[in-house]
C-alpha positions, 0 to 999 in steps of 0.5 A: 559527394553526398549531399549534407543534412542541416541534421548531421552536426545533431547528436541523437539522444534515446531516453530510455525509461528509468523503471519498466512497466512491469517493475512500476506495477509490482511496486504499486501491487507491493505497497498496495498489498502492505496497506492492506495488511496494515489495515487488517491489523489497525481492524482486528486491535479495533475489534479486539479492543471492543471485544475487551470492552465488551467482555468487561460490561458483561461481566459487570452486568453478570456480578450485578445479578448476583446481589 
């Protein structure tokens, strides 16, 4: 007879991780890569908005010289 451990009545778990490493980085690198362009787009309507403006004050100032 083998002698019993007070662990055999004991059910071993193994947790297995919900998403591997690789997927947790791709996701990160993911939504990094949309901030990204989302602030690219916010910039480039900002600078279009200023170009706009811009381009209207010069052309005020050109009618200006005119009279």
């Amino acid at each position: 007879m083998q002698p019993t451990s007070p662990f055999t009545a004991v059910r071993t778990f193994r947790f297995l991780p919900l998403g591997l490493p690789e997927d947790k980085t791709a996701k990160l690198r993911q939504l990094a890569e949309e901030k990204a362009r989302r602030k690219a787009r916010k910039k480039a309507a900002k600078h279009e908005r200023l170009r706009n403006f811009f381009g209207w004050c010069a052309g005020c100032e050109a009618y200006g010289s005119i009279f």
